[in-house]
Steps between C-alpha positions, in 0.01 A plus 500: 500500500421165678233406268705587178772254612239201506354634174855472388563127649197422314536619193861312470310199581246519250800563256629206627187294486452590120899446380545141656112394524332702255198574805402834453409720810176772407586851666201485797631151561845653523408811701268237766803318592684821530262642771408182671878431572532867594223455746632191630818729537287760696352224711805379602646775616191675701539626857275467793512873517200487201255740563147292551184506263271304718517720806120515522444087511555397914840266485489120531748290679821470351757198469876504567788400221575135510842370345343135519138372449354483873162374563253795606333454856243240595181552334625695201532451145816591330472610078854538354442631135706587230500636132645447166503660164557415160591790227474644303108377492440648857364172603491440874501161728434525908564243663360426919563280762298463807636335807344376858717614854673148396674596217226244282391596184102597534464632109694608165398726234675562186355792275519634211433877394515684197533855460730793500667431856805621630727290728411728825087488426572144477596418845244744602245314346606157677453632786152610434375163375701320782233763738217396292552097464573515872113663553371223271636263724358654771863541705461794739881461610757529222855664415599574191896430404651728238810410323621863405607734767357823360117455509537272814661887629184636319237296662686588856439872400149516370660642131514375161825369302415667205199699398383193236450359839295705711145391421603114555682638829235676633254156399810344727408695801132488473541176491716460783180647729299183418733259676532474907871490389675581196866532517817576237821348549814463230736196442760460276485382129644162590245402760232604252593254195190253481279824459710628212524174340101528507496833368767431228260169450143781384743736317610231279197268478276807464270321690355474884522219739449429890520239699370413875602214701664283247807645316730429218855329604680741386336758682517351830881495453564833425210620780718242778879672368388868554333389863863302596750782325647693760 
């Protein structure tokens, strides 16, 4: 029944879309938004009672939930990712920020992916390239700052959100095993705006940036608000 109501949102919209705009909505395209807002839905509303998937992979360190951006402890690197979608294409932009224990900006990445993703595989997958740009770097420290309170619940329990997600969750964990410390905290939305505004930045451009050291003017504003909102 939950499903068929966002089938039903949808389809009114794609009326819509072709009465006042004449843009026509194809059924997978309508069907795609359907379950990915669904999902999102789902996501939203999963317990911490979840029954695990990962029992068998030894448990990392876990984070706490942050209502502010706070700098991680001396010595470790702090990735705060995010991601955006743009339907009905399916077209995906991450975006990253890394911080030092000062708050400073160390590196930016702004990517763009293409491919049937769903809003929860997403995030999922930010997370896993936040892991693996942080072993390029060579940082054996680092915590890794979710914006959505469901998979930072997931990560705390060894599980998967959904099951589109459980092979990049268990990379996630493995993963995890290669650092000295790898930890999972959650802040809210508004602390994490210069790392959507770089993932909004790949979905639209369709194109992949980073940055290290010296960064654009407007990112450096955004990146100092979410550090000083309280």
């Amino acid at each position: 029944m939950e499903i068929s109501a966002y089938i039903f949102w949808n389809l009114w919209k794609a009326r819509n879309a072709w009465c006042f705009n004449k843009e026509r909505w194809l059924a997978h395209e309508i069907i795609q938004k359907s379950l990915d807002e669904w999902t999102e839905f789902k996501l939203e509303n999963i317990t911490q009672t979840s029954e695990p998937q990962l029992d068998k992979i030894p448990r990392r360190n876990v984070g706490s939930r942050q209502t502010n951006w706070q700098e991680p402890v001396e010595g470790t690197i702090k990735l705060n990712v995010c991601s955006s979608k743009l339907l009905p294409n399916g077209r995906v932009g991450l975006g990253i920020i890394a911080r030092d224990e000062k708050g400073a900006m160390v590196q930016a990445w702004s990517i763009a992916k293409s491919g049937c993703f769903n809003p929860v595989v997403a995030e999922v997958e930010a997370v896993r390239i936040a892991q693996i740009v942080a072993q390029q770097n060579e940082w054996r420290s680092i915590e890794v700052q979710v914006d959505i309170k469901a998979i930072y619940d997931c990560l705390q329990a060894k599980c998967s959100p959904v099951y589109d997600a459980w092979i990049i969750a268990e990379d996630i964990f493995l993963l995890s095993l290669m650092f000295e410390n790898c930890n999972f905290s959650y802040c809210h939305k508004r602390v994490n705006r210069a790392v959507s505004s770089l993932a909004r930045l790949a979905v639209n451009s369709n194109s992949s940036c980073s940055w290290k050291g010296q960064f654009p003017q407007w990112l450096m504003e955004e990146a100092a608000c979410d550090i000083e909102s309280v």
